[in-house]
C-alpha positions as CSV (number, residue, x, y, z in Angstrom):
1,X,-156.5,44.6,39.1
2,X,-153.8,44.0,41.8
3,X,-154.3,47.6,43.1
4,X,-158.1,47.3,42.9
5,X,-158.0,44.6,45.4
6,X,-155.5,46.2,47.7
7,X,-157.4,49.2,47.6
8,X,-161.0,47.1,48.3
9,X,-158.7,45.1,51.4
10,X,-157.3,48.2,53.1
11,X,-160.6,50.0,52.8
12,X,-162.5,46.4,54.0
13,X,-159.9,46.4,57.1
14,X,-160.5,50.2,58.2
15,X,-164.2,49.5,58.4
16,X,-163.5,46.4,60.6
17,X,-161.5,48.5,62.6
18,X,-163.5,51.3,62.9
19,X,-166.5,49.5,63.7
20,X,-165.3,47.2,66.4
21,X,-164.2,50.6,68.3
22,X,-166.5,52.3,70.5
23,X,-167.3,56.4,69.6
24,X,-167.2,56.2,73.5
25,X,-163.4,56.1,73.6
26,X,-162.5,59.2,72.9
27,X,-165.0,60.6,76.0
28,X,-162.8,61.1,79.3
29,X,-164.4,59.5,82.3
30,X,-168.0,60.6,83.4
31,X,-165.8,61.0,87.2
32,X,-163.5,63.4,85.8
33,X,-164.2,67.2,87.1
34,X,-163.7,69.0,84.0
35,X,-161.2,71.9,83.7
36,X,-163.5,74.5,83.4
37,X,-165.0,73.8,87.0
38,X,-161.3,73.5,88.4
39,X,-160.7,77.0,87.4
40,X,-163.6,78.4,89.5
41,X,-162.7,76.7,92.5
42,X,-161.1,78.6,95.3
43,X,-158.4,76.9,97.0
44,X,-159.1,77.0,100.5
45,X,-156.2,74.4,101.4
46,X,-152.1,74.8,101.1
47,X,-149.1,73.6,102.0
48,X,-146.3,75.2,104.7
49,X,-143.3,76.2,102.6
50,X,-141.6,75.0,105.3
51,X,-142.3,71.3,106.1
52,X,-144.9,70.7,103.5
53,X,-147.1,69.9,106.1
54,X,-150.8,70.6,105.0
55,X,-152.3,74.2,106.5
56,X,-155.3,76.2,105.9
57,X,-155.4,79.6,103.7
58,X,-155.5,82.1,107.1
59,X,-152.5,80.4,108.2
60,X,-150.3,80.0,104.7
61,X,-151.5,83.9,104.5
62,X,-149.9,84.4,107.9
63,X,-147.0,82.5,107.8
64,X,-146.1,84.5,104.3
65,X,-146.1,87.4,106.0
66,X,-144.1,86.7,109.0
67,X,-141.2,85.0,106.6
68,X,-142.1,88.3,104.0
69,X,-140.6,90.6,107.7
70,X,-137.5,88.9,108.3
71,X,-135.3,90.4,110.6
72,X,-132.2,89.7,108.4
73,X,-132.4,91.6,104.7
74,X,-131.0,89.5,102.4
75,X,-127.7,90.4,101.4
76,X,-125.5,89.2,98.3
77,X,-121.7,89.5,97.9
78,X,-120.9,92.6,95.7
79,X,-118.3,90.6,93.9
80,X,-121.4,88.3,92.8
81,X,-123.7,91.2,92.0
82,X,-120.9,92.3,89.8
83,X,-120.6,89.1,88.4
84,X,-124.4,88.8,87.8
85,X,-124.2,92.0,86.1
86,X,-121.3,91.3,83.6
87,X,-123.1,88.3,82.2
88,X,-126.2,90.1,82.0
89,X,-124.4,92.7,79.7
90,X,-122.8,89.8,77.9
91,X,-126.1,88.0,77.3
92,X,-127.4,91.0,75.7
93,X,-124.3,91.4,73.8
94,X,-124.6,88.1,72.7
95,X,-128.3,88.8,71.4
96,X,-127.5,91.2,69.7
97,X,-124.4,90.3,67.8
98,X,-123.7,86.6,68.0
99,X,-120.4,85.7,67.6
C-alpha cells in the first residue's frame, strides 16, 4: 500500500512539474544566428597581431606577409636544439616502454 502511494505521489509531482514548464525552454533565442549560418560567413574583419587594434582583411593579409619576410631568420641556440631533441627521443622512449 505504502509503495502504491509513493509511487502514485512521485508520478502526481512529475506531471505538476512537467506541466508548469514551457516545451519553449529548451528552444535557444529566436535572436541567436544559428551555427550553421556562422560557418558560411566570410570574415572580412581582423585583428593586428600586433596591438590588437581592429584592421581589415587586405591589410591583416599585408601585414602577414611583411612580418612572414623578416630580415632577421630566426635562430635558436644549438645547445637548446640539442636539448629539444634529447627529450623528443626520450618522449618516444617513454611511449614506447614506460618505465
Amino acid at each position: 500500500m505504502k509503495n502504491r502511494l509513493l509511487s502514485l505521489g512521485t508520478s502526481t509531482f512529475i506531471f505538476l512539474i512537467i506541466g508548469k514548464i514551457p516545451s519553449s525552454v529548451a528552444l535557444p533565442p529566436p535572436e541567436d544566428i544559428p551555427e550553421e549560418v556562422l560557418r558560411t560567413q566570410i570574415i572580412t574583419e581582423a585583428r593586428s597581431p600586433i596591438d590588437g587594434q581592429p584592421i581589415t582583411a587586405a591589410e591583416y593579409a599585408e601585414l602577414r606577409a611583411r612580418l612572414a619576410q623578416s630580415k632577421f631568420p630566426t635562430q635558436v641556440n644549438p645547445k637548446l636544439q640539442e636539448l629539444i631533441l634529447l627529450l623528443k627521443v626520450r618522449k618516444l622512449i617513454n611511449t614506447i616502454v614506460p618505465f
